[in-house]
N, C-alpha and C positions, 0 to 999 in steps of 0.2 A: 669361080670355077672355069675352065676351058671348055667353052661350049663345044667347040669343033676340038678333037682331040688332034692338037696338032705334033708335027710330024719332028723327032729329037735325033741328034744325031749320037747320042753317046749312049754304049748299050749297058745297059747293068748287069753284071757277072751274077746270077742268083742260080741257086739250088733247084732241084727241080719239086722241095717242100716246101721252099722259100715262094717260088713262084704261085704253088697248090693251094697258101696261106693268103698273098696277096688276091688272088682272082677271090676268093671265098669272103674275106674279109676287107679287101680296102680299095682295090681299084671300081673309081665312079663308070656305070654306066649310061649313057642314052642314047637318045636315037640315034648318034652317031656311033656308037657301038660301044668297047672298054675303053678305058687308059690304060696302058702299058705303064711297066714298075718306073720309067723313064716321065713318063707326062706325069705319074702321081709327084715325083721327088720335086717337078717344074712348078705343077701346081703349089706347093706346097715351100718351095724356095719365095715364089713369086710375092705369094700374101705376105712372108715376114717380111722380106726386104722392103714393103713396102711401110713398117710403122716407122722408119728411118728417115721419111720426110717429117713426120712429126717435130723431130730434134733440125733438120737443117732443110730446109725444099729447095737444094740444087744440088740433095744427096745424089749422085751415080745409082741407083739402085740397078741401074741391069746388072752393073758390076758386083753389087754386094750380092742380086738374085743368083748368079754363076756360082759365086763363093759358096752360099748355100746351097744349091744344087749340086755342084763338087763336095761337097762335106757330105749328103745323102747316099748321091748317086755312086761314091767310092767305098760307102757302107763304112766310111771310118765313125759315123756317129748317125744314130736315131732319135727323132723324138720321141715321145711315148704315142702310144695307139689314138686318141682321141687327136693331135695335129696331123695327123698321117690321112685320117677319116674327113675330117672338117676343113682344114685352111684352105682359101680360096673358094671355098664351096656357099661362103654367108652365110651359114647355117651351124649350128650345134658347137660347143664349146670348144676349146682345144689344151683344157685343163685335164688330168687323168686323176688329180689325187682333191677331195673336198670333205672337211669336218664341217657338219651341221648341229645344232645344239638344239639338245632334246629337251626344253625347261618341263616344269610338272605340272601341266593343264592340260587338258582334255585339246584344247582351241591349239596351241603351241604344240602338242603332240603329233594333231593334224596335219598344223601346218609344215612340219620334219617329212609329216607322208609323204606331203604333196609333191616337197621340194625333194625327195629321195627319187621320185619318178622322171623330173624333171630331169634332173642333173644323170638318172641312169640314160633317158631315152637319148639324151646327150653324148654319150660315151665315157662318162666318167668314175670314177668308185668314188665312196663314202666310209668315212669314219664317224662312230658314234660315241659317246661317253655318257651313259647311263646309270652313273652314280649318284646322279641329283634326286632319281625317279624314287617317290616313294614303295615302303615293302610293299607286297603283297598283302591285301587284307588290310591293309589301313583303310583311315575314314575319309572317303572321295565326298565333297559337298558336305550332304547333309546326311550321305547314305554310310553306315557303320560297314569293315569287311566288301567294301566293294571295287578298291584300288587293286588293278590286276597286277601291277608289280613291274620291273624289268624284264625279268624273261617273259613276261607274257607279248611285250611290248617288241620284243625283238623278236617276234613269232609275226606281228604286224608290218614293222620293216621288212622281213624277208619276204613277206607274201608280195608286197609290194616292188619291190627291189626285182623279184621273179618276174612279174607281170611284165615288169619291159627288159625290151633286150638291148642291150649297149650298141646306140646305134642303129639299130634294127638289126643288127646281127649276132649281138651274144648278151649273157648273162650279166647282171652286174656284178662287180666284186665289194665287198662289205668287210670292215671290221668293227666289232662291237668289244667295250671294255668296262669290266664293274669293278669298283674300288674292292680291295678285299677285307673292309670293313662296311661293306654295305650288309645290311641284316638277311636281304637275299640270295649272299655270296655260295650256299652249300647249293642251292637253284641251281644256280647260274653255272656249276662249275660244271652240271651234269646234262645241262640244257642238248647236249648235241649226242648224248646215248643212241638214240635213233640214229641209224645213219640216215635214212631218209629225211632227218629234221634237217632247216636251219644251212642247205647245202651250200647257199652263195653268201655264208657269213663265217670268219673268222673270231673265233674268240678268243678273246684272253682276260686276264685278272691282273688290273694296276695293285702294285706291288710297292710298301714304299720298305726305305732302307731299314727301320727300326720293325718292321711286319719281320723283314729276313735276318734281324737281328734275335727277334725271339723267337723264329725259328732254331736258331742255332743254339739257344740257352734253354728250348722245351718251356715257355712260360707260355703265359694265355696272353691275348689283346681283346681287346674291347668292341664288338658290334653298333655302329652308330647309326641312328634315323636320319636321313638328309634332311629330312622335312622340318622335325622339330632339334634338329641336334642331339637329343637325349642316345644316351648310352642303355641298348636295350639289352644287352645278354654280353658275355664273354665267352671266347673258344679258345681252344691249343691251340697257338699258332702251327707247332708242326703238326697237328691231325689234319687240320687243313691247308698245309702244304701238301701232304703224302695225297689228297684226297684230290686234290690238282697234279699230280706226279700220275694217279694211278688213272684218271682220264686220260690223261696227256697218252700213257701206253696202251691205252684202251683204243681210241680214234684220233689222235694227234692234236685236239682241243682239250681244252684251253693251252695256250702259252700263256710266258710271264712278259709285264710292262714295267719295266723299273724305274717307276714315275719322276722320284727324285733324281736318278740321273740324270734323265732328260731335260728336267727343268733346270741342272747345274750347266747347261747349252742355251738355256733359252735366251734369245738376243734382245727381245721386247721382255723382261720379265715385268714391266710396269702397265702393259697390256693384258695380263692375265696369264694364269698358269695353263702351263702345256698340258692337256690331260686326256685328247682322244688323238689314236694313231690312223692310219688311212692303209687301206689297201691289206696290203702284203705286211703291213706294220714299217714301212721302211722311213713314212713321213708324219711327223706329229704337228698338225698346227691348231692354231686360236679358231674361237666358232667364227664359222662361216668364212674362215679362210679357205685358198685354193693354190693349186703351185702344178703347173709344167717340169714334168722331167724329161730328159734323154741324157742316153746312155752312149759313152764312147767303144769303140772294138778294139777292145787291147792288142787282137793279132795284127790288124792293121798300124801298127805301132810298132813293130818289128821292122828291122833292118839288119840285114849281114848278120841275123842269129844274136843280135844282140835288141834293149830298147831302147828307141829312137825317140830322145825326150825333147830334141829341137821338133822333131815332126809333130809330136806330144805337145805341146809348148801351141803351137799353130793352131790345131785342132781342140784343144779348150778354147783359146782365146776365141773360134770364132764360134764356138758350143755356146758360150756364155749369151755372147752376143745376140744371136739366135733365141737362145730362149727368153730374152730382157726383151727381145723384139714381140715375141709371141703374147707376151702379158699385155700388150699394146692393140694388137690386130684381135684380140679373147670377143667372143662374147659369151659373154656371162649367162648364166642361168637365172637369177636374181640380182637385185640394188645394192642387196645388203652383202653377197657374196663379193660381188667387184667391188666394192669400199672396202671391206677388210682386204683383199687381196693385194689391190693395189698401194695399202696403207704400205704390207712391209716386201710387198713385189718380191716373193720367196720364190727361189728357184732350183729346180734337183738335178744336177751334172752325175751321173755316175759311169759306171763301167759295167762293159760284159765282154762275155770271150775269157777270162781270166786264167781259170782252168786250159785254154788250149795255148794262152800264150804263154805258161808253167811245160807243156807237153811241148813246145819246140824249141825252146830253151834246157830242153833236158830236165827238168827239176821235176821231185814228184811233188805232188800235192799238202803231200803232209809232213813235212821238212821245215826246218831252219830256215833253210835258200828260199822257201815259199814265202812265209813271214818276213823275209826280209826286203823281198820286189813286192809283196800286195804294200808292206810300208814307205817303200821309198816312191810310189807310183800312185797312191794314193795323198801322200805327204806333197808330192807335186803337182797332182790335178790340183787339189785346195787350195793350195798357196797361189799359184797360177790363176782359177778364177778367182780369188781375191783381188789380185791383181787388176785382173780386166774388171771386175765390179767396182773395184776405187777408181778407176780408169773413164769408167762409164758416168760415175757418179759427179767427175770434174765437169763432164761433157752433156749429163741431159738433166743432171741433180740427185741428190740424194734420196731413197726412199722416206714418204712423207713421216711417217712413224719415227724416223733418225735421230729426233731429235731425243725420244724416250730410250733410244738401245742402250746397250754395253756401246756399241761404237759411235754415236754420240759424246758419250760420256767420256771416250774415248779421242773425238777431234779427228776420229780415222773414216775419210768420207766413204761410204758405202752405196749401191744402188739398188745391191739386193740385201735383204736380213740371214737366208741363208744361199747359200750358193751349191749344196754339194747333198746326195742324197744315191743312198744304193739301193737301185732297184730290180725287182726279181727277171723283168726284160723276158719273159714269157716269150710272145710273137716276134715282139723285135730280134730275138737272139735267134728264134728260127731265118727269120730276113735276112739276119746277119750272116748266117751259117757258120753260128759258133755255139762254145756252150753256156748257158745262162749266166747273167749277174756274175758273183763272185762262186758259184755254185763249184764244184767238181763233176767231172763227167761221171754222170748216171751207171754208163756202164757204154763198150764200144759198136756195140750195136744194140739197139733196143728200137721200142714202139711206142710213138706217141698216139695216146688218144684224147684226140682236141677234134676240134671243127663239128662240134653234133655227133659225135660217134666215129667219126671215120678214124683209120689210123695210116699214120704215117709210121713207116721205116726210116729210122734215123742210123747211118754208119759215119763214124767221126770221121770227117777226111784226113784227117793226120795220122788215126791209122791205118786207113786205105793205103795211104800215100806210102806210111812205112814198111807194111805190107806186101805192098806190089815188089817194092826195089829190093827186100830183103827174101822174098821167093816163099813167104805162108801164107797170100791170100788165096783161100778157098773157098767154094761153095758148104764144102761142108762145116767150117772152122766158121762160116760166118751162123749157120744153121746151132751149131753148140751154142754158139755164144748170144744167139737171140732168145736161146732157151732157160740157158742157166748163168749169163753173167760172172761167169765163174775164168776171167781171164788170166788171175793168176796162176792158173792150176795147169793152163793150156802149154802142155812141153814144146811142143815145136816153134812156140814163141819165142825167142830170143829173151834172156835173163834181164839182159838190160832194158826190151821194151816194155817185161812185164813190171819191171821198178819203176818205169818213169808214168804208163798209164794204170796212173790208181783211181779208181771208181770208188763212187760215193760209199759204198757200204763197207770196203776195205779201210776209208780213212775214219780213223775211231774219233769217236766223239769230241774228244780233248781237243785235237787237231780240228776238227770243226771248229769249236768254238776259238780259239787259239786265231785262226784265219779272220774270224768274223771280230775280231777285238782287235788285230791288226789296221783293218779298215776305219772301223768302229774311232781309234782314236785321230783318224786323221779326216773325219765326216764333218762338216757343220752337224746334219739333221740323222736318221737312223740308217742302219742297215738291214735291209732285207734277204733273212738267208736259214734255212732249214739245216735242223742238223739229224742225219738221219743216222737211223738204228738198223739194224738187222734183225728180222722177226726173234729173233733169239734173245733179243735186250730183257733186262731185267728192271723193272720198276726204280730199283735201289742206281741202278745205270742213269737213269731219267732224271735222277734227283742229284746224283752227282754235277748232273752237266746245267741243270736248273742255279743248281750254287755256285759252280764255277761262271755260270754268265753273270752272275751280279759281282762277285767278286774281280771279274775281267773288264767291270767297267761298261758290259756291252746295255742297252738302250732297252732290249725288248730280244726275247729268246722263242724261238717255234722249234719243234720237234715231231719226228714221222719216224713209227716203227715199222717198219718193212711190213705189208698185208693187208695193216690195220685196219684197213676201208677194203670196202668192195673193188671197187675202179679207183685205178691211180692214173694221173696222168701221162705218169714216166711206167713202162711195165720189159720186163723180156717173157714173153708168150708164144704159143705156139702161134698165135696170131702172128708174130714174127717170120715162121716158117710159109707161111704162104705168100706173105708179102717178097720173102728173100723168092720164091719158085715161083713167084708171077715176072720179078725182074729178071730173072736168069732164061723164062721163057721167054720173054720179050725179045731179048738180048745175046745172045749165044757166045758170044765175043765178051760177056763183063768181064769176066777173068781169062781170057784166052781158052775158051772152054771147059774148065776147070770144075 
């Protein structure tokens, strides 16, 4: 870490949420006061470039530390939150996504706690796969009826997972997952009815293709014991989809895990099956695997209204790099996590900004022309870090595992097992000053609430920006729209602005999913992406878009019905209205008086 925070000459262009998110959450202080967004990106360039001696010790690294400070500092690309917090600092992980493996002992159960605390106080999320865990009521030792089951177990995670805060500054994020032939599956589907239950865990239900096969035919499957194998009961498969459909519309848990998909990706299948997801659901690996993502800014990939795939082309290549550095400079939370990690040095490249680089391009979101740049822009990030990862792999060797993959098997030298992974880019996308992942804009003015409760006002700058030149921004047109999202509807809007900015709840579900399977086929690992409903959705809605993602091929499906919960992170509120008439007090000049 820089003990003296010393003095950078290049300033970074951030928002004034952007900046609100950094002081709260990431810039180091001591006694010589903060870091500035500028010393965090130094600090944080400096550590990686430096695992580059490892492979050659008369590597240049000031030169390669600029490279990475440039790739930060120009916000064309981010790591994930846990290198942003940790590198340079000797301390706490710089991993964001880790699966630990729950086996069925009392001793091994524990030891999952321990290491769930560990890895949160660290900064990182966890995935769990809790299909091994005997039912409920079975025979623990010697005691008959005394096995609390899976949901009970994920009632002890979360307590745990709570207890510390990532980092010392926030919550952990969790996903848990129970086969849907576990005999506690009807439990589990319902475990989060409370809204207050279970808050910092996602759930969903591994799904395999013959479960959604007799769904479609109305036949029953088979309930199975982990413990002893035996087949304890039979259910409809579709009562217990609907029964998963009418949760899902209920509080937006459980989603679907399309197990066998996933595992038709898996690069180590001789290492074991793919079976718990991490986080937001975007990355599945082996227990006690871990994996580094950062996400590139698509708008920064604009040129002359068109994209810039040589600049694109540049900024993977030194993305990859970057993160194959970071697996290097890691520390670990455990022995056993950095052996599996390192075995297949998995790494998540993705994108955010999407939706805004759609809106200055003219394209709306739920189009033809959309699917066809999330494909062509995605098909080229992948191929691209393949590229540098064979590249890599002549230069420092092949990950150790290689000799087990498909690309072993294959003679095609590789560094990392996967290379590429979409993720939800939460805080980063705030940093970024763009809009999430592959998400669509929310809506053009709305209210984040993050940071412990505070909210932030978020106005898209593109349509500020369109706004201004074309003579409707107003006080009171931003006042509507923090209220009711309702931009279609806004006459004074120009026709064509209201085609090209379509918000999340105007693009219908198909078109969500549709986007998310665009990606989806040009990912090594999953995609992380919500498809939202308008409180109006119908259960029979929920279940259409449940079948269309397995039949789309996509990895793992989540869904949000506009209300469902109490607090949403994304909201339009009157809470909005104060925030707009604290800035317009402030400022008398935002809109030329207006």
């Amino acid at each position: 870490m820089l003990d003296v925070f010393e003095p950078q000459t290049v300033k970074v262009q951030l928002t004034p949420n952007a900046l609100r998110v950094l002081e709260k959450r990431y810039l180091k202080r001591s006694s010589h006061g903060i870091e500035t967004p500028e010393q965090l990106f130094r600090r944080v360039a400096r550590a990686a470039a430096r695992a580059e001696l490892l492979y050659d010790e008369n590597t240049d690294t000031k030169a390669i530390e600029e490279d990475f400070f440039d790739l930060m500092a120009s916000l064309s690309f981010l790591p994930n939150s846990p290198t942003l917090l940790n590198a340079g600092t000797f301390s706490g992980t710089l991993s964001s996504c880790f699966v630990l493996p729950v086996p069925d002992s009392v001793e091994d159960t524990f030891d999952a706690v321990k290491n769930t605390a560990v890895i949160h106080k660290n900064g990182g999320g966890l995935g769990f796969d809790l299909s091994g865990i005997r039912p409920k009521g079975s025979m623990a030792g010697n005691h008959a009826d005394a096995a609390g089951g899976p949901v009970a177990l994920v009632h002890v995670l979360s307590a745990a997972a709570d207890y510390i805060r990532q980092g010392g500054i926030r919550r952990g994020c969790n996903s848990v997952v129970l086969s849907v032939d576990h005999p506690d599956i009807l439990d589990f589907i319902t475990a989060k009815s409370d809204p207050n239950s279970l808050t910092n865990f996602y759930n969903s239900v591994s799904v395999t293709d013959d479960f959604m096969k007799r769904v479609k035919e109305n036949s029953a499957y088979p309930l199975v014991d982990p413990r002893t194998g035996d087949v304890v009961r039979s259910l409809p498969a579709r009562e217990v989809f609907y029964r998963i459909v009418d949760q899902a519309w209920r509080t937006g848990d459980p989603g679907l895990v399309f197990t066998d998909r996933i595992n038709r990706d898996n690069p180590t299948p001789s290492l074991g099956k793919l079976s718990a997801i991490t986080g937001c659901g975007e990355q599945a690996l082996l227990p006690y695997e871990s994996t580094n993502l950062g996400s590139i800014n698509l708008v920064k990939m604009l040129s002359g209204g068109e994209i810039d795939f040589e600049k694109l082309k540049k900024v993977v290549r030194l993305a990859v790099r970057f993160l194959d550095d970071v697996i290097d400079i890691n520390k670990f939370p455990t022995e056993e996590i950095e052996a599996a990690t390192k075995r297949t040095r998995k790494i998540g490249l993705g994108v955010m900004g999407f939706a805004d680089m759609l809106l200055r391009l003219g394209i709306p979101y739920n189009s033809t022309k959309a699917i066809a740049v999330a494909e062509s822009v995605m098909e080229f990030v992948t191929s691209t870090a393949h590229e540098v990862s064979q590249d890599l792999a002549r230069k420092r060797g092949v990950f150790p595992a290689w000799g087990q993959s498909i690309y072993g098997q294959r003679n095609i030298p590789m560094r990392n097992a996967c290379c590429t992974t979409i993720a939800p880019t939460g805080t980063l996308s705030i940093i970024a000053g763009v809009s999430s992942g592959i998400e669509p804009i929310f809506a053009a003015v709305f209210v984040r609430n993050i940071l412990d409760g505070e909210n932030l006002l978020e106005i898209n700058p593109y349509f500020e920006e369109v706004a201004r030149e074309r003579g409707f921004f107003t006080r009171k047109l931003l006042e509507e729209l923090v209220t009711s999202n309702h931009l279609h509807e806004r006459k004074e809007i120009p026709e064509d602005v209201r085609e090209v900015f379509v918000t999340a709840h105007r693009v219908s579900p198909d078109w969500h999913v549709r986007i998310q399977a665009a990606f989806q086929r040009h990912t090594d690992s999953a995609v992380s992406k919500t498809v939202n409903f308008p409180k109006s959705a119908t259960r029979d809605d929920i279940a259409k878009v449940f079948t269309m993602a397995c039949e789309q091929g996509l990895k793992g499906i989540t869904v949000y019905r506009d209300r469902s919960r109490e607090l949403q992170p994304l909201c339009t509120s009157e809470i909005g209205m104060r925030l707009i008439k604290h800035i317009f007090e402030m400022n008398n000049q935002y809109v030329g008086g207006k």
